[in-house]
LOTIMI-728816 format. One line per 5 residues: number of its first residue (from 1); their letters; for each residue x, y, z of N, C-alpha, C. Coordinates in steps of 0.2 Angstrom, whole numbers, m for minus. Each point is the difference from the previous one (the first is absolute). Layout:
N
NUM> A> X:Y:Z:X:Y:Z:X:Y:Z ~ ...
END
This chain:
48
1> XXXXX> 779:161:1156:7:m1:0:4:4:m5 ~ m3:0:m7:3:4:m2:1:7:1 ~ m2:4:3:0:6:5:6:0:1 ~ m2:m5:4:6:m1:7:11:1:m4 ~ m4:m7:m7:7:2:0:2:7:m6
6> XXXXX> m2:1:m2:0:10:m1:3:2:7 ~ m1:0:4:2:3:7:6:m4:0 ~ 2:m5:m4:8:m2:4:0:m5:6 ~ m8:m4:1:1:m4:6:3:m9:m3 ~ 3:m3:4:3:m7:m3:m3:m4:0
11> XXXXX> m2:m3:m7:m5:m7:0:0:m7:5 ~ 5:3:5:3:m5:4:m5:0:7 ~ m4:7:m3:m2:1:8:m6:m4:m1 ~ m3:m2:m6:m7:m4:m3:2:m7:m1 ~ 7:m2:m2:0:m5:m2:3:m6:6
16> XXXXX> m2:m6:1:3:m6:3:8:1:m2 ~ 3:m4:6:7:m3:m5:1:m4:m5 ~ m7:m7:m1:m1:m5:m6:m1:6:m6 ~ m4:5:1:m2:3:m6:6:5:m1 ~ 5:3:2:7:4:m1:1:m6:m6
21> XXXXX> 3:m5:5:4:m5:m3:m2:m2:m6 ~ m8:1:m3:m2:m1:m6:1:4:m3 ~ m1:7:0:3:5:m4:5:1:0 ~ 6:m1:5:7:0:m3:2:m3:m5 ~ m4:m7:m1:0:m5:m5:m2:4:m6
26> XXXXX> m3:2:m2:m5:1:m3:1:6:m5 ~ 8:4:6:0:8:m3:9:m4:m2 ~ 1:m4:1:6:m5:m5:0:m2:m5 ~ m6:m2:m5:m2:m2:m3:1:7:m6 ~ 1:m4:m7:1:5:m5:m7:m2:m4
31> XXXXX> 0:8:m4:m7:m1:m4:m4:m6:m1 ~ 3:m2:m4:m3:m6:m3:m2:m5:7 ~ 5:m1:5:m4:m5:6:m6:5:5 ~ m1:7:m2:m4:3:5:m6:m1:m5 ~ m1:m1:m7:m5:0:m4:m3:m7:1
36> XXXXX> 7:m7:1:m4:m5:0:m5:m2:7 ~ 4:3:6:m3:1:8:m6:1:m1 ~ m2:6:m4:m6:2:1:m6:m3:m3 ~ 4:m2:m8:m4:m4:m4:m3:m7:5 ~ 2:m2:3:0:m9:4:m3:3:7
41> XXXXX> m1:9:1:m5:1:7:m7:3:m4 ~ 0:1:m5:m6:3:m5:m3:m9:0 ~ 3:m5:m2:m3:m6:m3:m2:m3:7 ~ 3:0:4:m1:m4:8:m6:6:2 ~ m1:7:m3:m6:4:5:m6:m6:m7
46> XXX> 2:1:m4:m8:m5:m5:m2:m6:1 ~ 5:m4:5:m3:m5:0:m1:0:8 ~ m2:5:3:m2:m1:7:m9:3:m1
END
């Protein structure tokens, strides 16, 4: 995929519409809320 997007292809062609709608979320978000996103999908990957 990442290939693909160097060539300029739209992550819309790979992603669902739940998944867009999370990333529009996502890319809203200022520094510090993209640091804590990640931080709380880092601690939910250790406890699975």
């Amino acid at each position: 995929m990442a290939d693909s997007a160097n060539r300029g292809t739209v992550r819309s062609q790979y992603i669902d519409e739940k998944g867009q709608k999370a990333i529009e979320s996502y890319d809203k978000l200022d520094s510090d809320g993209k640091l804590a996103f990640l931080y709380y999908v880092y601690e939910k990957m250790g406890n699975s």
